[in-house]
N, C-alpha and C positions, 0 to 999 in steps of 0.2 A: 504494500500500500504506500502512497506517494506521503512524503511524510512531512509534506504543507496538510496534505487531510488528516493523519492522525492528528496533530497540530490542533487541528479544528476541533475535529471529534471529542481531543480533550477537554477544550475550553468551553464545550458545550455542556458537560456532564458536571463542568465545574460550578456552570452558572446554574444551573438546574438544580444543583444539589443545595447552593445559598439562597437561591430562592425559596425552596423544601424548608431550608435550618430557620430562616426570615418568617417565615409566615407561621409556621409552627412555633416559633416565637412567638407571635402578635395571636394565637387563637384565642376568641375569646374563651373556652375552658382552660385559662390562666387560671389557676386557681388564687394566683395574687393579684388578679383584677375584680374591681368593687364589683357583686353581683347586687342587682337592684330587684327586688321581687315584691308586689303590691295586691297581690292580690287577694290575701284574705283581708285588704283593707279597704277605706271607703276615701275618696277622694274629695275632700270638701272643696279647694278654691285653689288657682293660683295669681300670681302677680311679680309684675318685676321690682326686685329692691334696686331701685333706684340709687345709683352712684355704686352700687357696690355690684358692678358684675355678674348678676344672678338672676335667675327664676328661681321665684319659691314657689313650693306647691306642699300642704299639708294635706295630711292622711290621716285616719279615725279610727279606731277599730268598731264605735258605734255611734250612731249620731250624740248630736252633742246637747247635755243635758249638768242641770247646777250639781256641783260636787266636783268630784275626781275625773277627768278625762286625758287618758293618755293620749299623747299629740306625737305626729310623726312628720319629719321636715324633712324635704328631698330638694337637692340644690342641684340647677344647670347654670355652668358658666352661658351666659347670654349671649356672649361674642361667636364661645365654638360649639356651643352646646355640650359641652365635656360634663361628668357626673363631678358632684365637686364633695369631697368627703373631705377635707380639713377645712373648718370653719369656728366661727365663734358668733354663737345666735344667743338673741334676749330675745323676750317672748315680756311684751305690753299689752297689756288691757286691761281697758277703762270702762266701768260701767257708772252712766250719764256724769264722767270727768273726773271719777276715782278708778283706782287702781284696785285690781284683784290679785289673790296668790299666783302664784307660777312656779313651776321647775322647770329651769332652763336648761336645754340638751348638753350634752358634755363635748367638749371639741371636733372631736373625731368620731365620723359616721359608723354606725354596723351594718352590714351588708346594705351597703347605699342610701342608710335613714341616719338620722338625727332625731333622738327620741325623748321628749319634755314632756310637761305635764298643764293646762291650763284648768284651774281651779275656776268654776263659773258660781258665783253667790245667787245671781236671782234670773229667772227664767228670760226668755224673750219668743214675743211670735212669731217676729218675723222683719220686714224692713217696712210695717205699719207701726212700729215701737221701737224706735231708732236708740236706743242709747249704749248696746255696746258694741267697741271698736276696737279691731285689734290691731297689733303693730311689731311688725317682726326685724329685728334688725341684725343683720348679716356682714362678718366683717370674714371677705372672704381671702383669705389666707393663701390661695392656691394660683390667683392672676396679680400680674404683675402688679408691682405696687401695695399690696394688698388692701383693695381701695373696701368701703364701707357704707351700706346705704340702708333704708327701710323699704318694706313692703307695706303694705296697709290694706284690710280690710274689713267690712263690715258685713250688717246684714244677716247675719246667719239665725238660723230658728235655736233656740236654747228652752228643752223639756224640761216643767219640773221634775224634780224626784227627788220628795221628802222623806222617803225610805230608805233614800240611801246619803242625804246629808243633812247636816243639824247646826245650826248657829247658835249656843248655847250662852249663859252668863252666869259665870262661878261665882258663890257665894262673897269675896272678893271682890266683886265688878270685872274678873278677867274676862275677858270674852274670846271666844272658839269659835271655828268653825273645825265642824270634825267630817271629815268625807271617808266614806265607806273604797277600797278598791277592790278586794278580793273575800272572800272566794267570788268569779267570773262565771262559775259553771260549778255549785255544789253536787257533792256525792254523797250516797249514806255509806258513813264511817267520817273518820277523820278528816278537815280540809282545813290549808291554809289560810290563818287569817288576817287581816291586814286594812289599817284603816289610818290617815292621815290627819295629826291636829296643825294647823295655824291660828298665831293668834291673829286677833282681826283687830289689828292695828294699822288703822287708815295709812296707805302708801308702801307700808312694808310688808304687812301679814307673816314675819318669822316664823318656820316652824320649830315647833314645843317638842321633845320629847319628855320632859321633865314629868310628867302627871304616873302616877300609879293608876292602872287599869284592871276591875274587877270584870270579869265574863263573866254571863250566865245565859245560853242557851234555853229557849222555852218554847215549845211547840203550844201553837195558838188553840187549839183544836181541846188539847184538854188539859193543857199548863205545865205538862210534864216537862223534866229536863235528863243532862244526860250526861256519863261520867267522864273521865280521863280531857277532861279540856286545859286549854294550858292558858293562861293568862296573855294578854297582850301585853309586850314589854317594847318600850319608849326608845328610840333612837336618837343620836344628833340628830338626822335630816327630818325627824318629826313623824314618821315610819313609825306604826306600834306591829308588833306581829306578835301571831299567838296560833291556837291549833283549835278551833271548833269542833265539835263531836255533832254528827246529827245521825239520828237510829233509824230515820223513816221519811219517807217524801211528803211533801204538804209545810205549808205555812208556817216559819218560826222568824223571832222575835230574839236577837242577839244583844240581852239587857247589858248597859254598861255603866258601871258607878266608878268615873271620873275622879279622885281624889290627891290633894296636895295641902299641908300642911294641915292637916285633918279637918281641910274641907271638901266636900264632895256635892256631887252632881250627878243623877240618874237620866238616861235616856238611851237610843236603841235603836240601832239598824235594823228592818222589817226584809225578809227575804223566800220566793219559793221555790222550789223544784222537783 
């Protein structure tokens, strides 16, 4: 063979074989590339933060109702549409020009989310009762500059659900707001339990772990209750967790006697399944 053609031949296999190493490189089952997946969630709104590079778009895992609502933030840079997983998000809202609680997401995305919390205190219908607005502010770390801007939205329907959150006033004058987050899906036997205090301290709303928490489980039907339950115990972040017992399906009544400096406070998350 003329050996300008092996020549070829070679530099053909060569180039074949880098494109091969190159692409199977870039496949997207990288497993070190951010996977994005939304779909056991619910897509509320998006909007661009302005000055700061980004589409924001929040996700739900149910609509959105007063108490505990975990919140899910997914960032597109706006220039190339790239998934943007290094950021630093606040989460504002104002209901008619006060400020509500929040957990703000933590830096860096899990599998392509940004995962906080908005605490909603009192219901809404709809954009016939204008008064809460939210405001997401996005300092995106990952475009040049790493410029900084908000999104803004409103409008959204907000459910009551007095069974699952309480604005309380300790013998003190402390005031609480206590929000129910789990159990999400009870079982009969044991289930994780987990309920959030802030104090409702206009603009800040701190969360409390400080309070001692009494459980009692009580099925509504005939008052009974039930054994091996473990107490909800108080966290920095204002986190209580504890271990619920329930024997049998149907309607209970998870009574809670709030107590600090031997004052206390009764009241109780309603739940069925």
């Amino acid at each position: 063979m003329n050996k300008r053609i092996i020549i070829s031949v070679l530099n053909f296999f060569i180039f074949f074989s880098l494109i091969t190493f190159f692409n199977s490189c870039s496949d997207d089952s990288n497993p070190s590339a951010p996977q994005l997946n939304t779909k056991q969630l619910i897509k509320l709104d998006s909007a661009y933060a302005i000055g700061g590079r980004a589409t924001v778009s929040i996700y739900l895992e149910d609509s959105l109702k007063t108490g505990y609502n975990p919140v899910y933030i997914v960032l597109y840079d706006s220039v190339t549409n790239a998934l943007i997983t290094d950021a630093h998000i606040e989460f504002h809202l104002l209901n008619h020009g006060h400020a509500a609680p929040v957990e703000n997401p933590a830096g860096e995305a899990v599998d392509g989310k940004f995962k906080g919390a908005f605490i909603l205190t009192s219901p809404q219908t709809g954009d016939n009762v204008l008064h809460w607005h939210y405001s997401i502010m996005v300092h995106n770390h990952q475009a040049p500059g790493k410029p900084e801007g908000e999104a803004e939205f409103s409008d959204f329907i907000v459910r009551d659900n007095p069974d699952k959150f309480k604005s309380i006033i300790m013998a003190d004058s402390t005031k609480l707001f206590l929000s129910f987050i789990a159990p999400k899906t009870s079982v009969t036997g044991a289930n994780a339990f987990e309920f959030l205090i802030n104090r409702n301290e206009p603009e800040l709303f701190p969360p409390d772990g400080s309070y001692t928490v009494q459980m009692t489980p009580e099925y509504l039907l005939n008052g009974h209750t039930t054994a091996n339950n473990v107490n909800p115990a108080g966290q920095s972040d204002g986190h209580y967790k504890g271990t619920v017992n329930f024997d049998m399906s149907g309607n209970w009544r998870i009574k809670l006697r709030i107590i600090k400096n031997t004052l206390s406070y009764d009241t109780y998350f309603d739940l069925s399944y």
